[in-house]
N, C-alpha and C positions, 0 to 999 in steps of 0.2 A: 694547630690541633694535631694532637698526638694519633698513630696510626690507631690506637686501640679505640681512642675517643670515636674518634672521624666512622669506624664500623658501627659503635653501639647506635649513634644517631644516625646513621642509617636502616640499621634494622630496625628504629622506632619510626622515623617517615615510613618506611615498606608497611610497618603492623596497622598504621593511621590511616595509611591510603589504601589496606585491606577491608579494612571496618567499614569502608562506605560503598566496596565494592559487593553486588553479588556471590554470596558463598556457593563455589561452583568446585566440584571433585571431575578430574579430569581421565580421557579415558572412558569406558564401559558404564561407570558408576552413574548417578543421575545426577541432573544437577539440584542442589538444594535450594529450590523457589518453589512459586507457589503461581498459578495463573495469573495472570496478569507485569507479574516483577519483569523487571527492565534483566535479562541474561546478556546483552549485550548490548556494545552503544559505540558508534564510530562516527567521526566526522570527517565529512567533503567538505576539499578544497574553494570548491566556486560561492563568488559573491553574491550578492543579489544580483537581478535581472532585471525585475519587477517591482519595486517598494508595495504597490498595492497586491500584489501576490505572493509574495517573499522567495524563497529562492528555487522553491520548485516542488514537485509534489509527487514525480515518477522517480517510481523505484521496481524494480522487479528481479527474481532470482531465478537461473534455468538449473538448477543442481550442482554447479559448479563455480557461480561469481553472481554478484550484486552487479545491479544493472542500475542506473536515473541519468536523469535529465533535467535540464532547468527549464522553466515556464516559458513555451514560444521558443526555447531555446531548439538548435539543430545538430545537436553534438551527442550522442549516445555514448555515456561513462559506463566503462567495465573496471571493478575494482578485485581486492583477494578478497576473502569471505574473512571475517576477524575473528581474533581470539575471544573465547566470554571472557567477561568484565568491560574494562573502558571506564572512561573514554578512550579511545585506538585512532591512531590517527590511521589514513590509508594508505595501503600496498598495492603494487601491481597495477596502477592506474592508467588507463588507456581510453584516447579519444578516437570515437568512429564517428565520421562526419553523414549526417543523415542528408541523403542525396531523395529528393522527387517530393519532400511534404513541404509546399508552399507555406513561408508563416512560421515555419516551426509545430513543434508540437506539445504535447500538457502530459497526459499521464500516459504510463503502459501497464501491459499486462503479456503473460510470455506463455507461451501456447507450447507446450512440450511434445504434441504429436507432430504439430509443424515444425518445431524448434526455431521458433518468428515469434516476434513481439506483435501486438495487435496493441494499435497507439491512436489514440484522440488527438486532430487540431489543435493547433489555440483557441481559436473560437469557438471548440466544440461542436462541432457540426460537420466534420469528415473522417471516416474510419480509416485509418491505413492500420497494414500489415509488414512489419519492415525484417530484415535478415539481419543476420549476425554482423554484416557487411555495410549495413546501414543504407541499403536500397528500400526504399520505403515504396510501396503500391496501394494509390486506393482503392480500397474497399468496396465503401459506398456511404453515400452521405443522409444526415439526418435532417431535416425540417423541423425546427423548435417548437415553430405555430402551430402544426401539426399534434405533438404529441398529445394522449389523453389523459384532458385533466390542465394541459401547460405546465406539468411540473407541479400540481399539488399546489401553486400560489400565481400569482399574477403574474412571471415569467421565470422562464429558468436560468441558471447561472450562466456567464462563461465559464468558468470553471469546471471541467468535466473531469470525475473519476469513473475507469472499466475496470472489470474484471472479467478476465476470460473463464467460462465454463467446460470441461472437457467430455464430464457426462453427458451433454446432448450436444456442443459444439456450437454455444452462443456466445454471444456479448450482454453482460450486466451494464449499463452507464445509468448513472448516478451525477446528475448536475449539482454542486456544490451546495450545502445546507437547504439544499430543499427537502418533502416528506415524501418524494417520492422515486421510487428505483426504478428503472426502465431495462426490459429484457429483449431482445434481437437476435435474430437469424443472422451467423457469420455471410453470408449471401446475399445482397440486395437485390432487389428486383429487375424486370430488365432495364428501367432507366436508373438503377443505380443505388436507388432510393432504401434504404431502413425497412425492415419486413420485421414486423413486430412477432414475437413467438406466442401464437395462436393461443392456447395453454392458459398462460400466466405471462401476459405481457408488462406489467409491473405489479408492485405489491407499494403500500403506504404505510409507514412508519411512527404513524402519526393517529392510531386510531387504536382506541383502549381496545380491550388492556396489553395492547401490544405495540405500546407506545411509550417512550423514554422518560414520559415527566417526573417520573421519583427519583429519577438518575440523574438528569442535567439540566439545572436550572434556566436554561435558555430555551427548554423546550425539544420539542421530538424532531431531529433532523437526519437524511443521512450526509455525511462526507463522502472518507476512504472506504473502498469498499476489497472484498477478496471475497473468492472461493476455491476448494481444492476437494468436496466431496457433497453431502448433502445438505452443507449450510451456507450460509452466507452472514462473510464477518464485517460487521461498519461500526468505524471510526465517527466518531460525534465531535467537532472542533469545539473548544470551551468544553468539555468533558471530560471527569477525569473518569469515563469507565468506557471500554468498547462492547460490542453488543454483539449476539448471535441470532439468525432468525434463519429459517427456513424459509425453501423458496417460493413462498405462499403468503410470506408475510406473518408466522407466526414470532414473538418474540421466546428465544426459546434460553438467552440467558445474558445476565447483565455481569460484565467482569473488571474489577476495577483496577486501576492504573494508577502511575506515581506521577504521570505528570496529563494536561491539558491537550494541548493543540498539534495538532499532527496534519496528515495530510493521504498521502499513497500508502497503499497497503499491497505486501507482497506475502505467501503463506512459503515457509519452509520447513520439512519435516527433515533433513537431511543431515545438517550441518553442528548440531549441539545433539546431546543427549536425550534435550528434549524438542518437544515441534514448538516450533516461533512461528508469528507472525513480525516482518519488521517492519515498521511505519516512520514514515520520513516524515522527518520534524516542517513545518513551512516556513522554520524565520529562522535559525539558527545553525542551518548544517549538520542538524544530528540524525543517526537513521538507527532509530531501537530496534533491537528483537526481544518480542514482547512473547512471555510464555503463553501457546495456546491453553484454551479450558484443559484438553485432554488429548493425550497422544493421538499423531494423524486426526487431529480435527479438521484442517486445510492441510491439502497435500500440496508441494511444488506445481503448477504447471499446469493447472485448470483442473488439476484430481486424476 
């Protein structure tokens, strides 16, 4: 192949593999999506852990790098923040070995006043608090049986998704496809114990008209959850649409997506043009940034 050949089919692969990429103007400019579009898409190196959980479901960003971890796993991944478009493979990859969480842990959430991650168990049932260092502290622990309601159905998941609040300084946790959210005091009690936030101690998801059924044919559940100001944004596994509600349970908007099943949800307003939410894929390695409804929807870092 002649030198001239060998460029023009190049610049034809480049223009082929443009066309399926998000059209993104780089710089000040915005980027050209629309709520919901995939602005960026990056894959992690680690295999599965888990077959029945796939390879993990924590992801979180503190303003300057992507943060996850694998299911039970004990390794807290820092990566670079990616270019839009993707697939991107990762940069800058670094393992901190999480020292003091028995078990390993499931999902986090990254607290910008403390600059600590606030991370779930495996089994869901003990809060730690861990450093950039990967010293993990617990918290305080949750009682399943206890909770009101059990979770909106006959028991709750292992699988537990948080999100840290910074407007009043609580914990969201969210048992996997269950209908109902559960709201906490960063403070347990003096045995330790889960202090539900007086207020609005959960909201249900699952109760017209502020309930998912027109959206996701499997019914009204929550998964991944976030917050960065006065909403709270959940991921629906089997859904191609994520949801907006207030922290009362009202449903306040339904936005749709290119693809199904996901898992952790992290809000970043920093990093693109526009604010992202990215949501880690559960089987495949992929971690979207998915456009919010509207500029500063979710702010970084609990709001």
């Amino acid at each position: 192949m002649n030198r001239k050949v060998g460029l023009g089919l190049r610049l034809r692969l480049l223009a082929a593999a443009a066309a399926v990429l998000p059209t993104v103007m780089i710089g000040a400019q915005p980027v050209a999506a629309a709520p919901g579009d995939v602005v960026a898409d990056i894959i992690v190196p680690e295999v599965y852990v888990d077959a029945s959980y796939g390879i993990a479901k924590a992801v979180a960003y503190d303003g300057h790098n992507l943060y996850y971890a694998e299911f039970g796993g004990s390794t807290l991944h820092r990566i670079d923040m990616p270019p839009p478009g993707g697939p991107n493979q990762v940069t800058g990859h670094t393992d901190i070995p999480i020292i003091g969480a028995l078990g390993g842990i499931m999902t986090i959430a990254y607290d910008v006043g403390r600059d600590k991650f606030w991370a779930v168990s495996t089994d869901g049932t003990v809060i730690y608090l861990i450093d950039k260092m990967g010293l993990a502290l617990r918290q305080f622990a949750i009682d399943q049986s206890t909770l009101p309601g059990t979770c909106g159905q006959t028991r709750c998941e292992q699988e537990v998704k948080i999100a840290y609040d910074r407007t009043d300084d609580t914990i969201w946790y969210s048992p996997d496809t269950t209908r109902r959210v559960y709201h906490f005091q960063t403070t347990g009690d003096l045995l330790l114990n889960a202090v539900p936030v007086a207020a609005n101690p959960y909201f249900d998801v699952d109760v017209a008209p502020n309930d998912m059924d027109a959206y996701c044919p499997l019914g009204s559940w929550a998964s991944g959850i976030a917050t960065g100001g006065s909403s709270i944004f959940i991921e629906v596994s089997a859904c191609n649409y994520y949801f907006e509600y207030s922290k009362t349970g009202t449903r306040l908007g339904a936005i749709p997506r290119a693809f199904e099943t996901t898992g952790g949800l992290t809000c970043d307003d920093h990093t693109y043009p526009v604010s992202v939410i990215w949501m880690r894929e559960g089987w495949n390695g992929h971690i979207y940034a998915i456009e919010q409804p509207r500029a500063g929807a979710c702010v970084y870092g609990g709001g």
